[in-house]
ChimeraX commands (.cxc) that place a marker at each C-alpha (Angstrom):
marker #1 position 19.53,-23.89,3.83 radius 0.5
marker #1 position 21.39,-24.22,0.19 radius 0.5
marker #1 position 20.87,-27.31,-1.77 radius 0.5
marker #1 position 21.92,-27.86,-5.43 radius 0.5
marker #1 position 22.84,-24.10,-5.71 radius 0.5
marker #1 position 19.01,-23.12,-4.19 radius 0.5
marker #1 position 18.01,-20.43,-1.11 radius 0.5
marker #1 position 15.76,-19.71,0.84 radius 0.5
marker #1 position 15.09,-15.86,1.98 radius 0.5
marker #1 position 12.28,-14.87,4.15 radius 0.5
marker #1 position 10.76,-11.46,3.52 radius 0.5
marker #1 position 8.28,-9.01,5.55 radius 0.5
marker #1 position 6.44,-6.20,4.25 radius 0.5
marker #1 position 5.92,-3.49,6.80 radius 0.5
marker #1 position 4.09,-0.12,6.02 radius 0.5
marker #1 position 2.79,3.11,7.63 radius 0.5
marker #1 position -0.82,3.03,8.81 radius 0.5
marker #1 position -2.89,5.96,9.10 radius 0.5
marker #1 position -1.29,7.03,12.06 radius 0.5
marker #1 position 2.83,6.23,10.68 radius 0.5
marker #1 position 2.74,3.19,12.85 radius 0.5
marker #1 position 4.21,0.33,10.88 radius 0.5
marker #1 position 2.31,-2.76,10.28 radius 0.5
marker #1 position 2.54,-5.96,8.07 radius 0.5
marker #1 position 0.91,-5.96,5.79 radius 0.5
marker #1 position -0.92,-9.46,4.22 radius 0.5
marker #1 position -1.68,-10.44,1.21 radius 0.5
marker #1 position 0.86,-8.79,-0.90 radius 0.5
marker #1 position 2.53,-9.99,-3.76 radius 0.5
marker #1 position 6.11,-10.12,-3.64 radius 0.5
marker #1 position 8.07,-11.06,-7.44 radius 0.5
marker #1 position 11.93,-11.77,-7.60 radius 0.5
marker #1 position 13.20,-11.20,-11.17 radius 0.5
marker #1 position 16.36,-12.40,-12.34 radius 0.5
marker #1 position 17.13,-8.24,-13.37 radius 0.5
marker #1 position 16.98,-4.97,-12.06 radius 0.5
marker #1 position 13.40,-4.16,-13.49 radius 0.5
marker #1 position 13.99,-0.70,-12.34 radius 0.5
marker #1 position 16.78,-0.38,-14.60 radius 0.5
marker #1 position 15.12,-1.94,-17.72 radius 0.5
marker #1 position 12.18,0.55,-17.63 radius 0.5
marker #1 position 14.84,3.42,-17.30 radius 0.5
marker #1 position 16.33,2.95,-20.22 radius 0.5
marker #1 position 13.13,2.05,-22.32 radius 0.5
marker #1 position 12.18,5.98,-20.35 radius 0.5
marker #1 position 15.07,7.74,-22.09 radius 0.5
marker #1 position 14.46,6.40,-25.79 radius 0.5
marker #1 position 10.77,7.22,-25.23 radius 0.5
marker #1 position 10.48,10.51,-27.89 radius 0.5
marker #1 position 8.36,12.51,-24.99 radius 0.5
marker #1 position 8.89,13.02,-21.44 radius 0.5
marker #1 position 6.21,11.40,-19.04 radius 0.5
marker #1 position 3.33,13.79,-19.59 radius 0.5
marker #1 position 1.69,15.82,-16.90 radius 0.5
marker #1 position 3.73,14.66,-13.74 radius 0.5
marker #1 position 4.09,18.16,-12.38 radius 0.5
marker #1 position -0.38,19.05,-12.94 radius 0.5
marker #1 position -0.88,15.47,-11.42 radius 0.5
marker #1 position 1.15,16.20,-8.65 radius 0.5
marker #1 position -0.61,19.54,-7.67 radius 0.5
marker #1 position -3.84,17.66,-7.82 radius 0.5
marker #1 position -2.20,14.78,-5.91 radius 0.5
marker #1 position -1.23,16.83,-3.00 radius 0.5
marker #1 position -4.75,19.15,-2.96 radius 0.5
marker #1 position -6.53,15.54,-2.55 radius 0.5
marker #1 position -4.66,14.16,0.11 radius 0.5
marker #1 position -5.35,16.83,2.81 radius 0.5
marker #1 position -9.32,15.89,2.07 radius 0.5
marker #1 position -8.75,12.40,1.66 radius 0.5
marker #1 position -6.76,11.99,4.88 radius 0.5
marker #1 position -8.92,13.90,7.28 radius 0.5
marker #1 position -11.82,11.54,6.75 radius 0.5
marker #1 position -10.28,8.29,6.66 radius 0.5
marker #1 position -8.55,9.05,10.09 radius 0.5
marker #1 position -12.22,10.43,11.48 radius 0.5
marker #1 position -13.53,7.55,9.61 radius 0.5
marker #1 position -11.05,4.91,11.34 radius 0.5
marker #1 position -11.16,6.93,14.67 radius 0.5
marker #1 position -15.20,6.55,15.00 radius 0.5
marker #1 position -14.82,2.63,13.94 radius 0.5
marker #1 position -12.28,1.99,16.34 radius 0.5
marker #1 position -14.97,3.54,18.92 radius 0.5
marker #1 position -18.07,1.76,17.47 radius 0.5
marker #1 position -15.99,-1.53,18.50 radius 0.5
marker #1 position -15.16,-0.38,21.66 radius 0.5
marker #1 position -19.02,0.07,22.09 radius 0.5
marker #1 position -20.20,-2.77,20.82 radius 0.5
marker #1 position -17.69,-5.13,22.74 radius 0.5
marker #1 position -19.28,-3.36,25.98 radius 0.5
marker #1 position -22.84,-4.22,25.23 radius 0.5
marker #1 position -21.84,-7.42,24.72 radius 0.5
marker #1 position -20.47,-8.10,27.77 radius 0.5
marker #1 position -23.63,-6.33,29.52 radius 0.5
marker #1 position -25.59,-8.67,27.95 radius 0.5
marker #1 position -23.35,-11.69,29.38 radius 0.5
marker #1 position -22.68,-9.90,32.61 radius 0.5
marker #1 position -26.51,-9.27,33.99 radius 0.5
marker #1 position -26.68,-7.87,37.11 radius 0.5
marker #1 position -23.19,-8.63,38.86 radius 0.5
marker #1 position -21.11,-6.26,40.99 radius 0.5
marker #1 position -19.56,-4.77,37.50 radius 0.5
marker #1 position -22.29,-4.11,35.35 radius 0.5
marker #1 position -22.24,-0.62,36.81 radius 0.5
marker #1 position -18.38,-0.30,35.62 radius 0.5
marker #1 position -19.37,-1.52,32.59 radius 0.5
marker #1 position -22.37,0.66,31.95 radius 0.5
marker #1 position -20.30,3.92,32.50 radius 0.5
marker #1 position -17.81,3.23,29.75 radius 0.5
marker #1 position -20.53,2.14,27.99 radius 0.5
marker #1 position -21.52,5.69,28.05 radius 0.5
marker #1 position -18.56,7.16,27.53 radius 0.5
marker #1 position -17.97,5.30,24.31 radius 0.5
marker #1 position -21.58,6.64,23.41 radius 0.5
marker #1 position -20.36,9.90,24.28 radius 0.5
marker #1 position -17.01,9.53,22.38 radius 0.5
marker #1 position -18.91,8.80,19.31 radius 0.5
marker #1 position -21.58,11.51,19.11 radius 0.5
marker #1 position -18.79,14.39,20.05 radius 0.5
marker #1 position -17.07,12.48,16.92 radius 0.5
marker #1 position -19.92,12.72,14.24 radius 0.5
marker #1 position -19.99,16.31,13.47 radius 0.5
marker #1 position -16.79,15.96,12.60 radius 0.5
marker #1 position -16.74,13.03,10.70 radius 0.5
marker #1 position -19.63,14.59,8.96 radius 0.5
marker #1 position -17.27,17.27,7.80 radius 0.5
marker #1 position -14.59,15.46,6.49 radius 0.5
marker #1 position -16.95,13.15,4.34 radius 0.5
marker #1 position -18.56,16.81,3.12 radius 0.5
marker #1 position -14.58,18.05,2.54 radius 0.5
marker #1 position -14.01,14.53,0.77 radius 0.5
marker #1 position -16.79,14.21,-1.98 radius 0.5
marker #1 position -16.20,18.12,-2.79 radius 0.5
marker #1 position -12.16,17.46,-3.61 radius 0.5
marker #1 position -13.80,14.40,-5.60 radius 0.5
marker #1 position -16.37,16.46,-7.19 radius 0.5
marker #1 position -13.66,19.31,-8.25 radius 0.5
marker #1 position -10.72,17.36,-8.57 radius 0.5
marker #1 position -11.04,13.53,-9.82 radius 0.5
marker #1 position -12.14,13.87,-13.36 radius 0.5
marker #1 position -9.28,16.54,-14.19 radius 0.5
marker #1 position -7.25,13.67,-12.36 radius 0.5
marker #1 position -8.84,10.45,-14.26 radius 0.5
marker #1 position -8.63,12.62,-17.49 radius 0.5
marker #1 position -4.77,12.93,-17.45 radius 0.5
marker #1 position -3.96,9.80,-16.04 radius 0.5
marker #1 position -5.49,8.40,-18.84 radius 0.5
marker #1 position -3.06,10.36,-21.14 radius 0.5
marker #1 position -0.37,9.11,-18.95 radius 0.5
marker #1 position -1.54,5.20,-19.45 radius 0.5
marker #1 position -1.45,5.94,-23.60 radius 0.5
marker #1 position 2.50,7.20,-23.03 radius 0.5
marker #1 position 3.11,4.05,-21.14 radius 0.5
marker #1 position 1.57,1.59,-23.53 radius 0.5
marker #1 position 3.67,3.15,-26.26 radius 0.5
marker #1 position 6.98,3.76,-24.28 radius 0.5
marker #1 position 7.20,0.11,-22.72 radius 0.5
marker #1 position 5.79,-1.49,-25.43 radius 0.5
marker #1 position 8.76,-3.60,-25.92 radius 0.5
marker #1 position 8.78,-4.77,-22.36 radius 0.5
marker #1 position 7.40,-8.14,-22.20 radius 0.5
marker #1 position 10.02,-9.23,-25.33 radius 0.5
marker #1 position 12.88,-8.06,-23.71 radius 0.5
marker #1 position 12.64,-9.69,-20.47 radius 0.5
marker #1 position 11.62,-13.14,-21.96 radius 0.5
marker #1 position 14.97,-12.71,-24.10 radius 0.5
marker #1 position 16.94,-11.70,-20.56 radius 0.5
marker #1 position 15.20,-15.29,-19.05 radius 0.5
marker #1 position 16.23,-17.20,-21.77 radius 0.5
marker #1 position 19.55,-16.01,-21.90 radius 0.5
marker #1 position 20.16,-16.46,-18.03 radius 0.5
marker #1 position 17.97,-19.95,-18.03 radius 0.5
marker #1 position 15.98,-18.21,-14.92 radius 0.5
marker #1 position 12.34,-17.28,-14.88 radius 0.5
marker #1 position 10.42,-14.95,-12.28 radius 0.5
marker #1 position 8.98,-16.66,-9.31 radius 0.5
marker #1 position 6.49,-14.52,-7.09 radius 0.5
marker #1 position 4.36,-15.61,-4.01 radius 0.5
marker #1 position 1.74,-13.34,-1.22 radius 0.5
marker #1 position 2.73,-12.46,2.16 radius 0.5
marker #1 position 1.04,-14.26,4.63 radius 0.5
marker #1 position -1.02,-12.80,7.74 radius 0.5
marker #1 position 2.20,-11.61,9.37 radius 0.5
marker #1 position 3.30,-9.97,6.59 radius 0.5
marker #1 position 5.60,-12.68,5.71 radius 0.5
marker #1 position 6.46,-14.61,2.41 radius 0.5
marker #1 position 9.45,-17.41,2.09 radius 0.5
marker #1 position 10.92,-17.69,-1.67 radius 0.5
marker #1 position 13.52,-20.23,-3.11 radius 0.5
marker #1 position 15.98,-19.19,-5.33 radius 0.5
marker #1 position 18.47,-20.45,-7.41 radius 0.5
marker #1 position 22.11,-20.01,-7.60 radius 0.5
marker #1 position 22.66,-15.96,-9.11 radius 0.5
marker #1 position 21.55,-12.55,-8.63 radius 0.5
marker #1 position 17.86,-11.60,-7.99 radius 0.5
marker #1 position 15.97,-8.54,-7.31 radius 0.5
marker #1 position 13.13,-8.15,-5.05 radius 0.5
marker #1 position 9.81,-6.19,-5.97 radius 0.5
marker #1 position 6.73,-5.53,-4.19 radius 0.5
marker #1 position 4.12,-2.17,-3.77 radius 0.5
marker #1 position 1.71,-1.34,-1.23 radius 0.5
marker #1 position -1.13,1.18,-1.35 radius 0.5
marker #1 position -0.47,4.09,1.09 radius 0.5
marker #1 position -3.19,3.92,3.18 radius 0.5
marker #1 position -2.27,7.89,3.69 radius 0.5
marker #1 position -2.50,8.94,-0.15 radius 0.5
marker #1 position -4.90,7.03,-2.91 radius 0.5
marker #1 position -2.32,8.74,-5.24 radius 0.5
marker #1 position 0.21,7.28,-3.76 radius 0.5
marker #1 position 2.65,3.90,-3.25 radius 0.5
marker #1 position 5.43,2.21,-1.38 radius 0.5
marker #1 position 7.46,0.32,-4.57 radius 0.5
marker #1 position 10.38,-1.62,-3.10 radius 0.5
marker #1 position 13.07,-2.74,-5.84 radius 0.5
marker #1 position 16.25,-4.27,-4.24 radius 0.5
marker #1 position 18.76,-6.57,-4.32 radius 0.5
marker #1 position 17.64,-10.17,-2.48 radius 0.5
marker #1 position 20.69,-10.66,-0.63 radius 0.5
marker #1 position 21.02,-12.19,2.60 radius 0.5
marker #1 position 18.22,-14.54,4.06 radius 0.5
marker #1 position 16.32,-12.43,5.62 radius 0.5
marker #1 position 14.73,-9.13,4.18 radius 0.5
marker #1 position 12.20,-6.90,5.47 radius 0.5
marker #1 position 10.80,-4.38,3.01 radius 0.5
marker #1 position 10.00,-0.74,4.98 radius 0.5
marker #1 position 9.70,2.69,4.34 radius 0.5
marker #1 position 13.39,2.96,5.00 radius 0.5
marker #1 position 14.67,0.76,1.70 radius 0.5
marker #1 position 11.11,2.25,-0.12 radius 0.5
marker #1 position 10.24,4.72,-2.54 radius 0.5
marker #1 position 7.23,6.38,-2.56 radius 0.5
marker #1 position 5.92,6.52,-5.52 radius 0.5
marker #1 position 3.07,8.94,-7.17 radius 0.5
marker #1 position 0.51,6.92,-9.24 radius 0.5
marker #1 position 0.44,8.40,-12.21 radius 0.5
marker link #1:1,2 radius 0.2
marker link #1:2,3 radius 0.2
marker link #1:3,4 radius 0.2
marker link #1:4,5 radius 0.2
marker link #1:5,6 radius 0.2
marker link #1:6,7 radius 0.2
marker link #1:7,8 radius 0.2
marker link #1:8,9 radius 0.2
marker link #1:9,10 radius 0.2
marker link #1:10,11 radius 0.2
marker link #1:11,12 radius 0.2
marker link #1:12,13 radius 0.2
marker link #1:13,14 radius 0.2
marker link #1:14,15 radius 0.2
marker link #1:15,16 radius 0.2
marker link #1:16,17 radius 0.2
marker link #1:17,18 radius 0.2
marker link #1:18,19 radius 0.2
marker link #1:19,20 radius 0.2
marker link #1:20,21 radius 0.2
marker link #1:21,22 radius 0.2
marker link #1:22,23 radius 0.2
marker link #1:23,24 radius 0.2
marker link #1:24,25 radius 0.2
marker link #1:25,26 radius 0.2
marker link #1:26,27 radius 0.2
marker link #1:27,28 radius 0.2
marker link #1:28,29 radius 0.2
marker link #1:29,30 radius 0.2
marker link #1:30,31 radius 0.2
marker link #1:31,32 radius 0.2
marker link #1:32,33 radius 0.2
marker link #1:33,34 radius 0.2
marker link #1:34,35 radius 0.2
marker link #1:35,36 radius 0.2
marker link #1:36,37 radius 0.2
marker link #1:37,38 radius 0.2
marker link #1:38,39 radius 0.2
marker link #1:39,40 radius 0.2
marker link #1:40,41 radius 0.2
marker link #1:41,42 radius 0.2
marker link #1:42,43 radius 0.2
marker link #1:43,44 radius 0.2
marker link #1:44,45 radius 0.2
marker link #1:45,46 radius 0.2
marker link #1:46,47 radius 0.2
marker link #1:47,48 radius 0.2
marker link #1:48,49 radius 0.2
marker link #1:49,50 radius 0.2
marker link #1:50,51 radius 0.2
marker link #1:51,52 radius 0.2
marker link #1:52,53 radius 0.2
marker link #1:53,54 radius 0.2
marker link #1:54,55 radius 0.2
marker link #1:55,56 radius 0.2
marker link #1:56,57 radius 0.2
marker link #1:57,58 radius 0.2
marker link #1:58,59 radius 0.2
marker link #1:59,60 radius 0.2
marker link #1:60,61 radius 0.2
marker link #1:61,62 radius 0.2
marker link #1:62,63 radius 0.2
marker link #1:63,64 radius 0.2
marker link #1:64,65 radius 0.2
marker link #1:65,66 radius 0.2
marker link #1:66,67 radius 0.2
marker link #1:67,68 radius 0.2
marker link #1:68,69 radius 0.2
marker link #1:69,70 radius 0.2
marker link #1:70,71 radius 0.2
marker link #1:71,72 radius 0.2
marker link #1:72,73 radius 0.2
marker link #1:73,74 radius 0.2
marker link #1:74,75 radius 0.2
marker link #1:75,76 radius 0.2
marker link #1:76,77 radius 0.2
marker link #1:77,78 radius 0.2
marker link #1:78,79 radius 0.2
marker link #1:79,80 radius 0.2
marker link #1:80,81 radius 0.2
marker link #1:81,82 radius 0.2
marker link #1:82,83 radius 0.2
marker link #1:83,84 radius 0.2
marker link #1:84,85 radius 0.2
marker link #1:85,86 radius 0.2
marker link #1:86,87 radius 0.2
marker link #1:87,88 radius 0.2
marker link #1:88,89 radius 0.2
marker link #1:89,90 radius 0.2
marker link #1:90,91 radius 0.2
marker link #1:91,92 radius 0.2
marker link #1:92,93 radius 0.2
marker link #1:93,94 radius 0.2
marker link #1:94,95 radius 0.2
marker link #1:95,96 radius 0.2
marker link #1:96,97 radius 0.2
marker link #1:97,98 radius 0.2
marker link #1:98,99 radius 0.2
marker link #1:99,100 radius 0.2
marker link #1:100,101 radius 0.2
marker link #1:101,102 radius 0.2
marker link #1:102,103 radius 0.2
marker link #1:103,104 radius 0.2
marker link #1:104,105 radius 0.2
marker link #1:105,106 radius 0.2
marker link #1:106,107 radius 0.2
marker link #1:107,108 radius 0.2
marker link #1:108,109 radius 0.2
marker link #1:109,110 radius 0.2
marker link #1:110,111 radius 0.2
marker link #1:111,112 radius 0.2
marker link #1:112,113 radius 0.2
marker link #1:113,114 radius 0.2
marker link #1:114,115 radius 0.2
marker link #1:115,116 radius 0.2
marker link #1:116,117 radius 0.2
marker link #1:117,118 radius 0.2
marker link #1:118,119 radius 0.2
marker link #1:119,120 radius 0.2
marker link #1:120,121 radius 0.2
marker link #1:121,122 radius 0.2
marker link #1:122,123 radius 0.2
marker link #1:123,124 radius 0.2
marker link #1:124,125 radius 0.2
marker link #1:125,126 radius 0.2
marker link #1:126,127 radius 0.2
marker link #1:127,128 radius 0.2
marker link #1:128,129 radius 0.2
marker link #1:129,130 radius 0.2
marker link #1:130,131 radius 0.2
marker link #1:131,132 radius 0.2
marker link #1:132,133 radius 0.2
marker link #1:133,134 radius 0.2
marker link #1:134,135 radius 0.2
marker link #1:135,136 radius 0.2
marker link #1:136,137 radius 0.2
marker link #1:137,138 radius 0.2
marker link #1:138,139 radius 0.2
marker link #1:139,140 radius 0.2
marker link #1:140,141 radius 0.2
marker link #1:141,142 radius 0.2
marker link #1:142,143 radius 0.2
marker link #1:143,144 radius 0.2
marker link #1:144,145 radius 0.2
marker link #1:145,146 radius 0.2
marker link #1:146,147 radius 0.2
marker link #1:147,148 radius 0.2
marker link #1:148,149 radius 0.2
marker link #1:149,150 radius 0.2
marker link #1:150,151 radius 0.2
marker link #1:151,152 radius 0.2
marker link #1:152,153 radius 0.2
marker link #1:153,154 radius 0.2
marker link #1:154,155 radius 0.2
marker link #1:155,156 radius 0.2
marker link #1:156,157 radius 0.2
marker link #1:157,158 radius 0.2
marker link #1:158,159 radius 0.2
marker link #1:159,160 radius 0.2
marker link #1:160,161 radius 0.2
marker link #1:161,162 radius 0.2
marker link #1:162,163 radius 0.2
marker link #1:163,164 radius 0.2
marker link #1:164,165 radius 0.2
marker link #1:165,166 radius 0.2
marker link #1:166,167 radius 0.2
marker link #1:167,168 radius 0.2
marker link #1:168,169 radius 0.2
marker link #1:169,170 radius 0.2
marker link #1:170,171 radius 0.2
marker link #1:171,172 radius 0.2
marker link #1:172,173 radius 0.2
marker link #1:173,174 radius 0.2
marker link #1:174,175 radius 0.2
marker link #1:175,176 radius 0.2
marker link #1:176,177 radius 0.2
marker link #1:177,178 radius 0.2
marker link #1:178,179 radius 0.2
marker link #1:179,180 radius 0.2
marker link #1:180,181 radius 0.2
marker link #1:181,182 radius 0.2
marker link #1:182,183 radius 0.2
marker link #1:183,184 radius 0.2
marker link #1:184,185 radius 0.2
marker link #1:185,186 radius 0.2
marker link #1:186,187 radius 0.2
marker link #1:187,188 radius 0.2
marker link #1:188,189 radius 0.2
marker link #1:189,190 radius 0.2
marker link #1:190,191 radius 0.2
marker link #1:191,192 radius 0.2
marker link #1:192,193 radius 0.2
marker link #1:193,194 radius 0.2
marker link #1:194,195 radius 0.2
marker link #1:195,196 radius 0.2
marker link #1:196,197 radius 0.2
marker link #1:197,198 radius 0.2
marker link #1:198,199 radius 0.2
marker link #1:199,200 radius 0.2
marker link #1:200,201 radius 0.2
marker link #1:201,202 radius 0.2
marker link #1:202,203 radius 0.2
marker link #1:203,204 radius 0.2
marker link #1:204,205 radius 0.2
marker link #1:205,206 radius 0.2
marker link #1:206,207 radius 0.2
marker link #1:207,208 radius 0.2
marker link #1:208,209 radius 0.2
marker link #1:209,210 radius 0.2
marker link #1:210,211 radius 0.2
marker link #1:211,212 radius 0.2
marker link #1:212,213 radius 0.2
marker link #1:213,214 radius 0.2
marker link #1:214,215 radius 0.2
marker link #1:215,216 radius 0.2
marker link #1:216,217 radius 0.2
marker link #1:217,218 radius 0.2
marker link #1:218,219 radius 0.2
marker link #1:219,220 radius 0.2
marker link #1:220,221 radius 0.2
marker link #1:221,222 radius 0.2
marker link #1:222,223 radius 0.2
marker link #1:223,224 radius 0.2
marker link #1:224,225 radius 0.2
marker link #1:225,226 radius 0.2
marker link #1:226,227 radius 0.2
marker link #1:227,228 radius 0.2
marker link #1:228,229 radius 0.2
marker link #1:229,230 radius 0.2
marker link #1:230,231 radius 0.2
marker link #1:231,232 radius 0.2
marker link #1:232,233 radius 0.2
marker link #1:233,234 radius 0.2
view
């Protein structure tokens, strides 16, 4: 409800898991500016004397990770999910002694067992596949992203100055609060325009993000994939 000019709008964060499913996601820090930051760091970009260096070798190393990288967290999740399974069974054996369905229970007890050994080889693979990409491919990446991190600290030097001159010419500061459990964060704003921002890991790509910039209009906003970009991290 509005009082003296203020609002309150609820927002949800909701990204792919490893298996595109969407899910909240908790803990996540969601800013409202008083600006379109997006904006801002565009046109500090275009006075910048250099392009941004080495997006097109980053993103060739990006994309030869990923296929490594994605294979074993999926065996990796696949074979937890499993071991879980499992161990809820025993437990109940343990409770269940010997009643009519301790035999029920003992067979997918087994199975589980049997899930998870036809799983290892494979899982053993991927982790093989995963340290080799690191072994071959991270340092190139750490070395260039670290080139990358020098253009930035030059090109957006001016940053912090410039948006404490937009607050004090708008008398409105940031405000910025973490999504609960459910994904869920509530924010009161003032009377104005604000912008929304928030990232998220991919849990598909290390090398990756979901950056959300929009308008906060309405009361209720969920940030997706659908109003998302995703974003290398250079």
């Amino acid at each position: 409800m509005a009082c003296s000019g203020q609002r309150t709008i609820a927002v949800q964060i909701l990204v792919p898991d490893l298996h595109g499913g969407e899910s909240p996601l908790p803990g996540a820090l969601v800013t409202v500016l008083p600006y379109d930051r997006d904006s801002l760091l565009a046109a500090m970009e275009r006075q910048a004397p250099t392009p941004r260096p080495h997006t097109e070798a980053l993103d060739s190393l990006f994309h030869a990770f990923r296929a490594p990288f994605l294979a074993f967290v999926r065996a990796a999740w696949d074979a937890q999910q499993i071991r879980q399974h499992r161990d809820a069974l025993a437990a109940r054996l343990d409770s269940a002694g010997a009643t009519p369905g301790a035999g029920e229970l003992w067979a997918q007890l087994r199975a589980a067992e049997d899930s998870l050994r036809r799983l290892e080889p494979g899982l053993r693979r991927a982790r093989d596949g995963l340290d080799t990409a690191r072994d071959t491919l991270w340092p190139r990446i750490e070395r260039l992203r670290s080139e990358v991190k020098r253009w930035e600290l030059t090109t957006f030097s001016g940053y912090d100055t410039t948006v404490r001159g937009i607050a004090r010419d708008r008398l409105r500061l940031g405000l910025s609060d973490t999504t609960g459990p459910d994904g869920w964060v509530r924010l009161v704003l003032t009377r104005g325009t604000w912008w929304l921002t928030a990232r998220s890991p991919d849990p598909q790509d290390p090398n990756a993000e979901w950056y959300w910039n929009v308008p906060a209009t309405g009361d209720t906003i969920r940030l997706t994939q659908s109003n998302a970009r995703h974003l290398p991290r250079y």
